[in-house]
Every structure is written in structure tokens, then in C-alpha cells.
ChimeraX commands (.cxc) that place a marker at each C-alpha (Angstrom):
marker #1 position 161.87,39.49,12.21 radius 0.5
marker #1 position 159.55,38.91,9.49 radius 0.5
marker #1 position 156.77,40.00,11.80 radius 0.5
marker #1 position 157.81,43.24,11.57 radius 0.5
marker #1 position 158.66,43.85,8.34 radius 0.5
marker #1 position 155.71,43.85,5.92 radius 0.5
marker #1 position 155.74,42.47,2.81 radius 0.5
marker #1 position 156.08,44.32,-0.43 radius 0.5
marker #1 position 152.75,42.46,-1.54 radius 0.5
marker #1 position 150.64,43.67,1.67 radius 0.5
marker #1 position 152.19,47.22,0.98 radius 0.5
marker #1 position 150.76,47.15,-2.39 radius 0.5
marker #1 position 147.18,45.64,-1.54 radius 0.5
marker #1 position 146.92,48.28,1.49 radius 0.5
marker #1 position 148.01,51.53,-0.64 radius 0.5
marker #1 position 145.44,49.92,-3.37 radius 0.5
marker #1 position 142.70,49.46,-0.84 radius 0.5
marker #1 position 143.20,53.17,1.26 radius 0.5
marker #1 position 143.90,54.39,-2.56 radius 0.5
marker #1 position 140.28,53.50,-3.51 radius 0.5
marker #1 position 138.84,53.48,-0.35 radius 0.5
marker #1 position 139.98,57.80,-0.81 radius 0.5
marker #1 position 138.94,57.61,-4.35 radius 0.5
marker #1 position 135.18,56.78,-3.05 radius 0.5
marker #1 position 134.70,58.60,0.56 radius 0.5
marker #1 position 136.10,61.64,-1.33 radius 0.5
marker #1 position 133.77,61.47,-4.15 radius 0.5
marker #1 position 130.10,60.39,-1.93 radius 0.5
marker #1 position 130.95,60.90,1.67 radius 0.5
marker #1 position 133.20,63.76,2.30 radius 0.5
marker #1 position 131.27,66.29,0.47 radius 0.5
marker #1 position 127.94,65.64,2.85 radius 0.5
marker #1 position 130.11,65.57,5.78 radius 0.5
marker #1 position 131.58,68.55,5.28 radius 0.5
marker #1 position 128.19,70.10,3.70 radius 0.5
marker #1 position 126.78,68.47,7.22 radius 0.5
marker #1 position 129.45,70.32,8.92 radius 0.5
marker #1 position 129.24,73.65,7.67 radius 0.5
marker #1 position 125.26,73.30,7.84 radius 0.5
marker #1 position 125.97,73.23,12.04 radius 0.5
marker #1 position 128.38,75.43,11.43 radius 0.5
marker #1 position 126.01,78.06,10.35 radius 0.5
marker #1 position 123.04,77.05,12.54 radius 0.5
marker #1 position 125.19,77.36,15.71 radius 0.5
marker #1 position 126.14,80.86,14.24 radius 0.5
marker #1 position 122.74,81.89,13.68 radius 0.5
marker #1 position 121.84,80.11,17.45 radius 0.5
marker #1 position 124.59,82.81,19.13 radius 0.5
marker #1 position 123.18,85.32,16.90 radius 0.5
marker #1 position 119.88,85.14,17.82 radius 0.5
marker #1 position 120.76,84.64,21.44 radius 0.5
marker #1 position 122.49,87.80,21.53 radius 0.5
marker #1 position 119.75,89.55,19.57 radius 0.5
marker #1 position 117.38,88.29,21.91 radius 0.5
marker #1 position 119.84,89.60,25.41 radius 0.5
marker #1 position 120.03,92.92,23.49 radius 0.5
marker #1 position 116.04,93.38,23.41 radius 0.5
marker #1 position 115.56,91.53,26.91 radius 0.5
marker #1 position 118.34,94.48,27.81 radius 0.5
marker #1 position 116.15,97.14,26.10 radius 0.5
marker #1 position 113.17,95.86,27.52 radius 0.5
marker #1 position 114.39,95.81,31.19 radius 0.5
marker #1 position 115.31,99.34,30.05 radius 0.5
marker #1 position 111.75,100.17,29.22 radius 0.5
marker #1 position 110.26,98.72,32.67 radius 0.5
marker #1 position 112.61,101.11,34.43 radius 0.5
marker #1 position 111.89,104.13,32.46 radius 0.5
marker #1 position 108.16,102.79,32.68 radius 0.5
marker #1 position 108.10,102.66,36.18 radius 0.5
marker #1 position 110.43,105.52,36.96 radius 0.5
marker #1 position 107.40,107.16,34.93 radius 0.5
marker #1 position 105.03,105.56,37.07 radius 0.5
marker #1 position 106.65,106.75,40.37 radius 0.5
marker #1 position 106.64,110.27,39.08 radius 0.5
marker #1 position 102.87,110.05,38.06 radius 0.5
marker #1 position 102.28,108.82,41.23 radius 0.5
marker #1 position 103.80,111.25,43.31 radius 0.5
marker #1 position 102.29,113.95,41.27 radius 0.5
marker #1 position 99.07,112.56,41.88 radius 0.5
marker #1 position 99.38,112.20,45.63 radius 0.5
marker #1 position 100.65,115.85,45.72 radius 0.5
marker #1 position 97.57,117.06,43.61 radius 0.5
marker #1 position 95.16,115.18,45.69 radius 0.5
marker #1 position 97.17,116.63,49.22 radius 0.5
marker #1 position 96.97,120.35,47.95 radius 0.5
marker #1 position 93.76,119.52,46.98 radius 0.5
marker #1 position 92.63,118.28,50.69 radius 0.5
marker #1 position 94.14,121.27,52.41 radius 0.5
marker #1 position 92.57,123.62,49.63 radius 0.5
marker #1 position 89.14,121.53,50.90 radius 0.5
marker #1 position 89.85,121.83,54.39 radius 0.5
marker #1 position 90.69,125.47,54.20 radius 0.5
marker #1 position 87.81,126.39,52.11 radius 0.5
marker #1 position 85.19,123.92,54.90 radius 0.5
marker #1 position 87.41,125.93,57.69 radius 0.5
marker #1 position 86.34,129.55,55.72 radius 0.5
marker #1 position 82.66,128.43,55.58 radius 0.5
marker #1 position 82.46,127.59,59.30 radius 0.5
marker #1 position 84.39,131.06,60.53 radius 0.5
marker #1 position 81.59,133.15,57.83 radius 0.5
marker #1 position 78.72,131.18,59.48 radius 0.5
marker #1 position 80.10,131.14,63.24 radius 0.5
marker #1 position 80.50,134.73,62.75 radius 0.5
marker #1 position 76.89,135.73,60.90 radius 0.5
marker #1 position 75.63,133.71,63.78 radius 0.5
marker #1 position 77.12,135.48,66.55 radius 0.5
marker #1 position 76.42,138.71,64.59 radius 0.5
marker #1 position 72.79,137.91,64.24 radius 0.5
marker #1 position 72.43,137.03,68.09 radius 0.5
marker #1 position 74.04,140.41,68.73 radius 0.5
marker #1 position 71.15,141.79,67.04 radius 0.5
marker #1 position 68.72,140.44,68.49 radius 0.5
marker #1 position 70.29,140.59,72.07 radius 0.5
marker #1 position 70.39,144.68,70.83 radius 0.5
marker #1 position 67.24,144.25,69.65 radius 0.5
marker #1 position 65.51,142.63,72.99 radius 0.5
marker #1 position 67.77,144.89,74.97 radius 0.5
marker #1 position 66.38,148.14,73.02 radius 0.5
marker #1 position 62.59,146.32,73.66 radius 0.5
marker #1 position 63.23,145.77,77.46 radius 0.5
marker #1 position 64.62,149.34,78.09 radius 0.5
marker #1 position 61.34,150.93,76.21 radius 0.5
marker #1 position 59.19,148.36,78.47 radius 0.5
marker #1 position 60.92,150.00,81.41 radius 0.5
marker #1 position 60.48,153.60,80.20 radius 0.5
marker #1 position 57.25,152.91,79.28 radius 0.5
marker #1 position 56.68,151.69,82.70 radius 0.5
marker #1 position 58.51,154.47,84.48 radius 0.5
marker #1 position 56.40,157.05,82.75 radius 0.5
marker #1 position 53.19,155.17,83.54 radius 0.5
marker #1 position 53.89,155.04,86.93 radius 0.5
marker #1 position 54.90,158.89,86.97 radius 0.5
marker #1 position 51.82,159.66,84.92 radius 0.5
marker #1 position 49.78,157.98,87.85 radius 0.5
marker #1 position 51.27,159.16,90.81 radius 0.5
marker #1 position 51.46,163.03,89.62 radius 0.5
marker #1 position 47.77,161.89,88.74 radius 0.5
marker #1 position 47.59,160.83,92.70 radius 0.5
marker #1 position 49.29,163.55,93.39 radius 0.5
marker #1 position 47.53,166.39,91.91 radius 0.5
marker #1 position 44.38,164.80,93.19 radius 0.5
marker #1 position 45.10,164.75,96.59 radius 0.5
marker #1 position 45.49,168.57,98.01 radius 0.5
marker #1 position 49.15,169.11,99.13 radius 0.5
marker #1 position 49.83,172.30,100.70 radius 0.5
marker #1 position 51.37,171.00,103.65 radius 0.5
marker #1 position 54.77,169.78,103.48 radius 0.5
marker #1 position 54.63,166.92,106.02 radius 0.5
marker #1 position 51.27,165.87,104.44 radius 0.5
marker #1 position 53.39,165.93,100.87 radius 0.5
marker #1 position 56.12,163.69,102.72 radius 0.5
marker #1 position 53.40,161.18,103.77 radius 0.5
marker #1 position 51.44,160.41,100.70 radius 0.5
marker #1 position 54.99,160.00,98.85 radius 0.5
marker #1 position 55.92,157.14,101.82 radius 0.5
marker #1 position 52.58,156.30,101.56 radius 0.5
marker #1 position 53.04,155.64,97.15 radius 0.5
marker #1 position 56.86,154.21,97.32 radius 0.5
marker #1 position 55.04,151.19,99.87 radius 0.5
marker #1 position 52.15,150.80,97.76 radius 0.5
marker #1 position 54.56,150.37,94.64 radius 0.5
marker #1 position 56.67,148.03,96.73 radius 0.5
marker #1 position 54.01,145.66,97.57 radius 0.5
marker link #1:1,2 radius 0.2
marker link #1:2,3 radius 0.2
marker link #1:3,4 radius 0.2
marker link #1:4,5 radius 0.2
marker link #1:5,6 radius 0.2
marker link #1:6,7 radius 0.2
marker link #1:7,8 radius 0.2
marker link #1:8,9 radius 0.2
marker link #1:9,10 radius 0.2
marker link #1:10,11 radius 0.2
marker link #1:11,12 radius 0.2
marker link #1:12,13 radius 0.2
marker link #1:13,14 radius 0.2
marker link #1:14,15 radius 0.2
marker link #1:15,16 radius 0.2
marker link #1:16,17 radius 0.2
marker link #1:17,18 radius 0.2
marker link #1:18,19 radius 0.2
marker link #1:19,20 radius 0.2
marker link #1:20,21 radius 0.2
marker link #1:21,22 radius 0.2
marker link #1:22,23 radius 0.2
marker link #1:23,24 radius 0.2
marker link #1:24,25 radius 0.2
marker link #1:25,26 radius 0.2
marker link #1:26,27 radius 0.2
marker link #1:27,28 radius 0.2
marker link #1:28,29 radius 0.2
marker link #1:29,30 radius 0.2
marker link #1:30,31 radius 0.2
marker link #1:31,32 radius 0.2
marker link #1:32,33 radius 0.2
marker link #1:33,34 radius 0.2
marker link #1:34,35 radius 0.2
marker link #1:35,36 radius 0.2
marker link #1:36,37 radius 0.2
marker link #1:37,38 radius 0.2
marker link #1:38,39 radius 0.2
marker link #1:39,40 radius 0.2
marker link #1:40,41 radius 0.2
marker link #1:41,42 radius 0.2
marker link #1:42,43 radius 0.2
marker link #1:43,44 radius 0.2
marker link #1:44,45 radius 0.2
marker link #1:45,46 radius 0.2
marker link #1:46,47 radius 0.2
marker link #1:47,48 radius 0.2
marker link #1:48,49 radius 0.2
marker link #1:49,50 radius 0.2
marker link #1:50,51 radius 0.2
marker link #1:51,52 radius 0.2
marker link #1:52,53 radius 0.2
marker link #1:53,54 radius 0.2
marker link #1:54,55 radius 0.2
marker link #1:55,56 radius 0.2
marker link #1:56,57 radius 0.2
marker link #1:57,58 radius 0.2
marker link #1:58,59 radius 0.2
marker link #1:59,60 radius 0.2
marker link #1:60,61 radius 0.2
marker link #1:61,62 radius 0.2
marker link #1:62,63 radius 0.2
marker link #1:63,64 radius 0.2
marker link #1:64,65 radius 0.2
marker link #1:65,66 radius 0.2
marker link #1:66,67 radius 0.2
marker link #1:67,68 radius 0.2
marker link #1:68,69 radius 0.2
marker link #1:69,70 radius 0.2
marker link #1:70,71 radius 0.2
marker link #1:71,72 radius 0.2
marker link #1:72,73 radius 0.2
marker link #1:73,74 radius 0.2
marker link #1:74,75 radius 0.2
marker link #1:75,76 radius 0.2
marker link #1:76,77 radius 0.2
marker link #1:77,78 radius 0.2
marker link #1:78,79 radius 0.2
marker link #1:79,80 radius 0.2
marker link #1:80,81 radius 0.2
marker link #1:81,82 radius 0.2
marker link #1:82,83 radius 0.2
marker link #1:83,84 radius 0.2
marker link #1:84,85 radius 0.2
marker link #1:85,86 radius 0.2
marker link #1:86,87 radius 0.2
marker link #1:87,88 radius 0.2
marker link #1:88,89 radius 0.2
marker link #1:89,90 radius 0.2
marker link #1:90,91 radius 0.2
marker link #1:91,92 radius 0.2
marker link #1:92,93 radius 0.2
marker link #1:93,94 radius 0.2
marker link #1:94,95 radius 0.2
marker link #1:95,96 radius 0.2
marker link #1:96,97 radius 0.2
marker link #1:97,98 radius 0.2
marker link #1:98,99 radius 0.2
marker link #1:99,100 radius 0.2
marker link #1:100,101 radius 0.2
marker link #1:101,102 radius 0.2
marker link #1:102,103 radius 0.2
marker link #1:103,104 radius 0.2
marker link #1:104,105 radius 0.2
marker link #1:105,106 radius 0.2
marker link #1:106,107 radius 0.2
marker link #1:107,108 radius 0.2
marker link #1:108,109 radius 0.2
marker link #1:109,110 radius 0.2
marker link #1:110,111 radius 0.2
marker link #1:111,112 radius 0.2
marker link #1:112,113 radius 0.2
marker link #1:113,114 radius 0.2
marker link #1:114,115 radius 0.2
marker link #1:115,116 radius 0.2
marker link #1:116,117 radius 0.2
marker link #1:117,118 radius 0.2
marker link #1:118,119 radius 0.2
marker link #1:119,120 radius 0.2
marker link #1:120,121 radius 0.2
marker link #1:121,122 radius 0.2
marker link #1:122,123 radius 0.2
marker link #1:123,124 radius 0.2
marker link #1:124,125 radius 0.2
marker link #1:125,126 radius 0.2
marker link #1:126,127 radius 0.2
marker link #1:127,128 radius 0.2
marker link #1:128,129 radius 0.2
marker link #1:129,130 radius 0.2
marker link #1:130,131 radius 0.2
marker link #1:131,132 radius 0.2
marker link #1:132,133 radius 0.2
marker link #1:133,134 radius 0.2
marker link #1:134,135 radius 0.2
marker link #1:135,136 radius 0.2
marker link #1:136,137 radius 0.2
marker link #1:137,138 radius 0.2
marker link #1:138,139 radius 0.2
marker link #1:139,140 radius 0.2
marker link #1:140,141 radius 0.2
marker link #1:141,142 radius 0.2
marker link #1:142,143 radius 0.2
marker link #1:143,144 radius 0.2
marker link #1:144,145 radius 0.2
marker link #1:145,146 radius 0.2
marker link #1:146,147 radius 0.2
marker link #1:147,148 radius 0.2
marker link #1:148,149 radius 0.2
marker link #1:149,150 radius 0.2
marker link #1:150,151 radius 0.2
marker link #1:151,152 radius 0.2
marker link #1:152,153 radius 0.2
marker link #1:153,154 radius 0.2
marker link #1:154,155 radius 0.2
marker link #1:155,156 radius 0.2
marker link #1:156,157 radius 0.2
marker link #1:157,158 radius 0.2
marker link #1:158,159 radius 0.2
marker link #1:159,160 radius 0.2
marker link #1:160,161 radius 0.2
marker link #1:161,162 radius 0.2
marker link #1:162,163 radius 0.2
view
């Protein structure tokens, strides 16, 4: 059983050796360890900080775009509705203009249709009295004191105007 039973020796050298072995990690090694430690410590703190930070402002930026294009949207249908009122405003005013000109044009034609009308009906008159003026003239010259001779030179006129 001596195998498992150290000896009081071995004890001594191994507490001596761990003893020292303490002494000189804890004097040079433990303190950069731990100063190595806490260094990651802190820079994966700062890491999730800044990660967060940036998720916030990627957040508040996504934010922006909507309110940006919500903007957009409304600037856009305000525009289209400017430019539609706009159009019919156009159209109406185009459609105004043609009715004022249709009807100055039809009003002119009636006035010259009046006019041409008045013109023709004076030729006529004119030519009615002309033609009275010459057959009283044919008439007067031509002795009528009988009444069948009066009846024969007016026959005798209306076929002579007739031909």
C-alpha cells in the first residue's frame, strides 16, 4: 500500500513547489491575466454598447425613411391633385373659348345671312318697281279706253315678262 500513501517527504517538496510556484504566478502572471481579462471584459461591454447604439439609430433611421416617404406620398398626391384641377380648369377654360368663338361665328353669319337677305329683298323691290315704272310707262303710252283692249296689252306684258 505504499503506492498510495505518499510520503511525508513528497508532501513537503509538492506544498514547497505549488507554495512558490503561487508565490510567483501571483506576483507576474495573475495580475496581466486578470488585467487581460477585465480589458475583454470592457471591450465586449463597449462591443454590446455600441451595437445597441447603433440598432437604436438604424431604428430611428428606418423611422425617418417612413416619415420621409409618408411625406413623399403626400407631396405626391398633392401634386397629382394640383396638376388634375389644373387640367380640368384648362379644359374648361379651351371648352369656354370654343363655345365664345362657335357662337360669334354663328352670330356673325346671322348677320350677314340678314344682311344678304335685307340686299336680295331691296334687289327685288327695286326690280318690282322698275318693272311697274315701265309697264305704267307702256301703259300710259298706249291709249286704253277700251276695256278689252286694256285686258289685252296686260296678257300681252305678263308673256313678254315671262319670256
Amino acid at each position: 500500500m505504499d503506492l498510495l500513501t505518499p510520503g511525508t517527504g513528497l508532501i513537503f517538496w509538492q506544498l514547497l513547489i505549488f507554495g512558490t510556484l503561487f508565490v510567483v504566478l501571483s506576483k507576474y502572471a495573475w495580475k496581466p491575466i486578470t488585467q487581460s481579462l477585465k480589458e475583454r471584459e470592457k471591450f465586449i461591454e463597449d462591443s454590446l454598447d455600441s451595437a445597441k447604439r447603433a440598432e437604436e439609430e438604424l431604428i430611428n433611421l428606418q423611422n425617418k425613411n417612413e416619415q420621409l416617404l409618408s411625406e413623399a406620398r403626400k407631396e405626391r398626391e398633392k401634386i397629382l391633385s394640383e396638376a388634375k384641377k389644373l387640367s380640368t380648369s384648362m379644359k374648361e377654360e379651351a371648352k369656354d373659348n370654343a363655345k365664345e368663338m362657335a357662337d360669334k361665328i354663328i352670330s356673325d353669319a346671322k348677320k350677314v345671312i340678314e344682311s344678304e337677305k335685307n340686299n336680295a329683298m331691296n334687289d327685288v323691290k327695286n326690280t318690282v318697281a322698275e318693272l311697274s315704272i315701265d309697264i305704267a310707262e307702256m301703259v300710259i303710252k298706249k291709249d286704253l279706253s277700251k276695256d278689252s283692249s286694256q285686258k289685252k296689252y296686260v296678257e300681252d306684258l305678263i308673256k313678254e315678262i315671262k319670256d
